[in-house]
C-alpha positions in Angstrom: 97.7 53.4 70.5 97.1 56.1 73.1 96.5 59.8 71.6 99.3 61.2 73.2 101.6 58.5 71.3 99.4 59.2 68.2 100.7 63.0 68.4 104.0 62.5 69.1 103.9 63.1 72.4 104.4 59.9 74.9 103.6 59.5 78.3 106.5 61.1 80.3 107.4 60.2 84.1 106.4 63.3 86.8 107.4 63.6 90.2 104.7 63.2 92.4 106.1 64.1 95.8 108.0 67.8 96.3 109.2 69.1 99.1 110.2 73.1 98.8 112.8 74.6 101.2 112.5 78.2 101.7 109.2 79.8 103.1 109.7 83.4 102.0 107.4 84.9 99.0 108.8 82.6 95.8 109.0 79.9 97.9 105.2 79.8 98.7 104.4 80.7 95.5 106.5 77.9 93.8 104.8 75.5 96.5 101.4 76.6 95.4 102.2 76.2 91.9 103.5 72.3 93.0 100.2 71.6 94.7 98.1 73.0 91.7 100.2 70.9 89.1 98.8 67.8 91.5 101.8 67.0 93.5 101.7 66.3 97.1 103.8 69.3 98.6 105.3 70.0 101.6 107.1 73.9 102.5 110.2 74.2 104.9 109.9 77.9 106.9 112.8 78.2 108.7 111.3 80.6 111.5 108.3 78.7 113.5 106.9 82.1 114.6 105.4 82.3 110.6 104.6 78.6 110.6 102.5 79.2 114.0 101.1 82.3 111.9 100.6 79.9 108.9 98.8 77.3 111.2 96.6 79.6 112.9 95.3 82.0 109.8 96.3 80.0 106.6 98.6 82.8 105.3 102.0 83.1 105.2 103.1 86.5 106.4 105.9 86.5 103.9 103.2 86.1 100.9 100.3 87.4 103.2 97.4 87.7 100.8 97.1 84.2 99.6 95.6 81.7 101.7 97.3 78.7 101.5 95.4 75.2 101.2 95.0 72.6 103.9 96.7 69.9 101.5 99.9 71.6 101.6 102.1 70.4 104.5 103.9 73.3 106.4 107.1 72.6 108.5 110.2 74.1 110.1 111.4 70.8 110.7 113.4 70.4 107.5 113.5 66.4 108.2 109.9 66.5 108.5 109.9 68.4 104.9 112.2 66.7 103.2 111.3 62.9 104.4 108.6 61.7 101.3 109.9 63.8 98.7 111.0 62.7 95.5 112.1 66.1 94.1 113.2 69.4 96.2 112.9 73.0 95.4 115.6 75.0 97.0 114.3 78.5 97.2 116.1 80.7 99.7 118.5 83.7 99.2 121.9 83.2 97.3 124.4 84.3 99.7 122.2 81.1 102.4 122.5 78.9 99.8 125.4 77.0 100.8 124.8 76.1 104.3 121.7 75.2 103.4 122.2 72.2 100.6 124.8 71.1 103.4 122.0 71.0 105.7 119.6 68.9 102.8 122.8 66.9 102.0 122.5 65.6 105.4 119.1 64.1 105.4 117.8 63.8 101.7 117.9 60.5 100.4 120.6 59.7 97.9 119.8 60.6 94.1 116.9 62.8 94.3 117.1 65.5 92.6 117.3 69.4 93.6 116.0 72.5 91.9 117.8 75.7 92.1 115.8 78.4 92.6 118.0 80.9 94.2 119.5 83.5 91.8 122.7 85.4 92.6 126.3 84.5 92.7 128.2 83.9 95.9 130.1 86.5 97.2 133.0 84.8 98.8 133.7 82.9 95.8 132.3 84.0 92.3 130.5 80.7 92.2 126.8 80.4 90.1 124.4 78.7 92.3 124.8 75.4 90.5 128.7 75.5 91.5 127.6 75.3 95.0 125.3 72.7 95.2 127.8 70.5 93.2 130.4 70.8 95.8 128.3 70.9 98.8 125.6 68.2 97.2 128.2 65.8 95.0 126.7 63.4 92.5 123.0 64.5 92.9 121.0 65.5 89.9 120.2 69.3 89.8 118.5 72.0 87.4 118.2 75.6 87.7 114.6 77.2 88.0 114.7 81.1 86.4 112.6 83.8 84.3 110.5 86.5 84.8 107.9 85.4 87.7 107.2 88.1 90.3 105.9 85.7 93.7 102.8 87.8 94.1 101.3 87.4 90.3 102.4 83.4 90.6 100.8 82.7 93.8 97.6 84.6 92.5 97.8 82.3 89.1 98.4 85.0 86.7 100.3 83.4 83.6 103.9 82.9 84.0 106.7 81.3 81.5 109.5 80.2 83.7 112.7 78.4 82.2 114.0 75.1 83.2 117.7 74.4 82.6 119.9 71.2 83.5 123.4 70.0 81.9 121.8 67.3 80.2 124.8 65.4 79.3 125.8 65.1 82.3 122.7 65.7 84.9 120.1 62.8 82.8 120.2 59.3 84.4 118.8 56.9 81.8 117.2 54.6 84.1 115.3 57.4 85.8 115.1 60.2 83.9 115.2 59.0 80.3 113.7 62.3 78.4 116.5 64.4 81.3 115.5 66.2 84.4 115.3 69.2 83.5 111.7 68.3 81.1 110.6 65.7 84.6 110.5 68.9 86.3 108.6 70.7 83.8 106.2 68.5 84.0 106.0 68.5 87.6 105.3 72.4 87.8 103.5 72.7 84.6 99.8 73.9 85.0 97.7 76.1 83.1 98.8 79.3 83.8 102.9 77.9 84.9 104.8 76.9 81.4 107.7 76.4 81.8 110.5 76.3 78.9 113.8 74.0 78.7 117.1 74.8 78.4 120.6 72.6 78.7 122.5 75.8 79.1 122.3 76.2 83.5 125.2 79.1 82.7 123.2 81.0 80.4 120.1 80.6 82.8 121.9 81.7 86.3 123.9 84.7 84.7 121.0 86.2 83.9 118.9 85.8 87.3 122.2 87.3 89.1 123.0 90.3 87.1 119.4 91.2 86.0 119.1 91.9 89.6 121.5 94.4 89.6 120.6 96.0 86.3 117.3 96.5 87.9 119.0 98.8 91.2 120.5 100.5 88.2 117.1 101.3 86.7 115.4 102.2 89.9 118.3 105.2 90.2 117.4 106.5 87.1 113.5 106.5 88.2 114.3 107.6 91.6 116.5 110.7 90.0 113.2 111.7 87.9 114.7 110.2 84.9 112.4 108.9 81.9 111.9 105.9 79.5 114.8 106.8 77.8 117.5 105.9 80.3 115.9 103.0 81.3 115.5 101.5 77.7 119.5 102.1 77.1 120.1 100.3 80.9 117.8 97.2 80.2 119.6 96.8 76.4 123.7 97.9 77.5 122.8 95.5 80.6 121.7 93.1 78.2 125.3 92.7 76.9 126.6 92.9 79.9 124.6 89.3 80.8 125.8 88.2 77.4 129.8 89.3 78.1 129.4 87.7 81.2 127.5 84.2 80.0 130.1 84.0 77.2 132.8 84.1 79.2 131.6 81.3 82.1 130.6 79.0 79.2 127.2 79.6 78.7 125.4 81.1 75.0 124.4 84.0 74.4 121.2 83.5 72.7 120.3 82.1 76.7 120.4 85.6 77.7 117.9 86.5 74.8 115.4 84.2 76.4 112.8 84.6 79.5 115.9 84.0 81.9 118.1 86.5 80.5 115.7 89.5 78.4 112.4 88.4 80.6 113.7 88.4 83.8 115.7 91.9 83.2 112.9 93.5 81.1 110.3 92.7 84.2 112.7 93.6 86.8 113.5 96.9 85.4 110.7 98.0 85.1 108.1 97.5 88.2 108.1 98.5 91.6 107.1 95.4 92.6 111.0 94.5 92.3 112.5 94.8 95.6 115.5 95.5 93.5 114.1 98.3 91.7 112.2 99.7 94.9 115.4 100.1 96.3 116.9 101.5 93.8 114.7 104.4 93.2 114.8 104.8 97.3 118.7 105.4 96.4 117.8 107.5 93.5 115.5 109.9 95.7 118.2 110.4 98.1 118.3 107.3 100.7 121.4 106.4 102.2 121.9 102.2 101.9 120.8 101.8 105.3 117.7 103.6 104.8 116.9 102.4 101.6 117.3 98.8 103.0 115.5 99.4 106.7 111.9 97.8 106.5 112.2 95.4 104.3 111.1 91.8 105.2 112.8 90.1 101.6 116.5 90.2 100.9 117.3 92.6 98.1 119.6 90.3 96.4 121.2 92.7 93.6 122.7 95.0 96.7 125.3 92.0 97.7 125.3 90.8 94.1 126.9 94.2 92.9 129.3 93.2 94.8 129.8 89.4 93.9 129.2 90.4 90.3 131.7 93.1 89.4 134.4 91.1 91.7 133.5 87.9 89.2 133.7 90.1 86.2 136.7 91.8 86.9 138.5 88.3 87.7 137.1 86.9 84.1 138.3 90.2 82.7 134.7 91.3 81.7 134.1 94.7 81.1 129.9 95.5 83.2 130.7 99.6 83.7 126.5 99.5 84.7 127.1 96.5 87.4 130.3 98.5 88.1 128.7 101.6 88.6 125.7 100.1 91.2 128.5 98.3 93.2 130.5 101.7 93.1 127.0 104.0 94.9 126.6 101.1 97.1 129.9 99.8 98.6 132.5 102.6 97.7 130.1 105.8 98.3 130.1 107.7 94.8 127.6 109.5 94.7 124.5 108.6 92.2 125.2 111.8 90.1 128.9 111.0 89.5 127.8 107.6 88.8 125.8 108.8 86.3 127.9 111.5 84.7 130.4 108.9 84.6 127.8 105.8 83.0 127.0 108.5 80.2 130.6 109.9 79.5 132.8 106.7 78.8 134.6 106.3 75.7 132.1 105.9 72.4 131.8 102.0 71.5 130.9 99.8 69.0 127.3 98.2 69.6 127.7 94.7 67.4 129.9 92.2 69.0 132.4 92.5 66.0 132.8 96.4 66.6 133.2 96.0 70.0 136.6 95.1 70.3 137.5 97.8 67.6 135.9 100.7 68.2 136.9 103.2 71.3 136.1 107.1 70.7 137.1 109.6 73.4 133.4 111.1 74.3 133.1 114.5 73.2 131.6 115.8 77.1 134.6 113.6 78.9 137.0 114.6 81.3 140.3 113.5 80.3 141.6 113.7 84.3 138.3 112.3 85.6 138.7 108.6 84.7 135.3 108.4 82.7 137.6 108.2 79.3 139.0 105.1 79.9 138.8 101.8 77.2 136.0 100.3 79.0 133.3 98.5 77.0 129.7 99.8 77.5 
């Protein structure tokens, strides 16, 4: 008997061919990881000016200090990318992601499988990432890729704990996938310093990769407005529940949200300017406009058009996020940060366990009765 079947441990099928499509920072960095976990990997860049760039110096000038290796094939011709693989990563910005997996829909070969690794929800429709490539990519096997993995410290092989989540009733083929996608995939990516975690709750999982975004603008305010460790420890633990209100209420579990996709995620978001989300936050916080805050950047900040998307989901569910609220507030209905604030720290006095919650509502002692900010929302 082999000594992984001694342990416990049998040999488990890998996918050996991956093709990811999106060239920005995490996609290179997820391609990398691929290529270092012994796959053959190809990377889709939709603009040919960085592939020339990529071709002629061996750096992407999206993830510029990391040379890339000669093994990994480089493409804008998403045909050309997609035409050995066996698995795809999808790796682009939320609010792209739909045309996109119409575009893969059109060329990848039936049954193989995709990997979310966009995180936002859509704006036109309220729908999780998943939602979208199950309407626009019917019948083929997906996970969700999430947790806390800043590109730069990936692509330089700092470790990083990811978590991998697929429906597994639903998502495992028996004749392919026997021990379920979402652990073929693990094993796929998994290298030394990449371990990734599985889940079967995708809700739980994508909640927390769209809101923690958010939460993270939130927390840049506070550090742009001078504001200490204080604020930002109640922001990361009240946006906390507000994952956990929202998770509940699509279906997901809460305990998700207490796991590297919900806690990680927002804890190493929150806290780091190497979030664009947080950047631009505190760029807000010092006094930017949007526009300036936003001019410069090469990434997409995904929390500014998830604020947005977010609160219009939450409000629809009837889910109380007064933090997500108050971000979408400063950046699509011009309050200003300081009302925003005075607001944030004024609501009514709640409950913090989820069976006080409901219960308990306290008029704040420092509230303006004609101001709004003594409402019955939850904190």
């Amino acid at each position: 008997m082999r000594r992984a079947e001694q342990d416990g441990h049998a040999e488990q099928p890998r996918f050996r061919r991956v093709a990811v499509v999106g060239g920005g920072a995490w996609g290179t960095a997820l391609a990398l990881t691929a290529e270092r976990a012994g796959s053959a990997t190809s990377l889709w860049v939709r603009e040919a000016e960085a592939v020339e760039a990529i071709r002629a110096t061996g750096c992407n000038p999206f993830l510029s200090e990391h040379r890339l290796p000669e093994s990994l094939t480089v493409s804008s011709d998403l045909g050309e990318a997609l035409a050995a693989a066996d698995l795809v990563l999808l790796v682009v910005p939320s609010q792209f992601l739909r045309a996109l997996a119409r575009e893969v829909e059109a060329l990848l070969a039936p049954r193989i499988p995709v990997v979310i690794c966009s995180k936002g929800i859509e704006a036109e429709s309220g729908a999780l990432m998943s939602q979208i490539v199950s309407e626009e990519m019917p019948g083929r096997p997906w996970a969700v890729l999430s947790g806390p993995s800043f590109a730069a410290e990936v692509a330089e092989g700092q470790p990083t704990a990811v978590t991998i989540a697929a429906d597994e009733a639903s998502m495992a083929d028996p004749a392919r996938m026997p021990m379920g996608l979402a652990a073929q995939v693990a094993l796929t990516l998994g290298t030394p310093n990449f371990r990734p975690y599985l889940s079967d709750d995708p809700v739980g999982v994508e909640v927390g990769g769209a809101v923690k975004n958010v939460i993270a603008i939130a927390c840049g305010i506070a550090a742009g407005q001078g504001l200490g460790s204080n604020p930002r420890a109640a922001l990361i633990t009240r946006g906390l529940a507000e994952i956990k209100r929202l998770t509940e209420a699509l279906g997901g579990r809460r305990e998700t949200v207490s796991g590297l996709a919900g806690m990680g995620d927002l804890t190493l978001t929150c806290s780091s300017e190497q979030s664009r989300n947080f950047s631009f936050g505190k760029a807000l916080g010092q006094g930017s406009s949007v526009e300036e805050a936003l001019a410069g950047k090469t990434a997409v900040v995904e929390g500014a058009e998830n604020a947005r998307s977010v609160t219009a989901l939450a409000r629809r569910l009837g889910v109380e996020m007064p933090i997500c609220e108050a971000v979408d507030a400063i950046l699509h209905q011009g309050r200003s940060v300081e009302s925003a604030i005075q607001a944030l720290l004024t609501r009514p006095l709640r409950g913090e366990s989820r069976a006080l919650e409901p219960h308990v509502a306290l008029r704040h002692p420092a509230g303006d009765p004609y101001s709004g900010t003594s409402g019955s929302e939850e904190s």
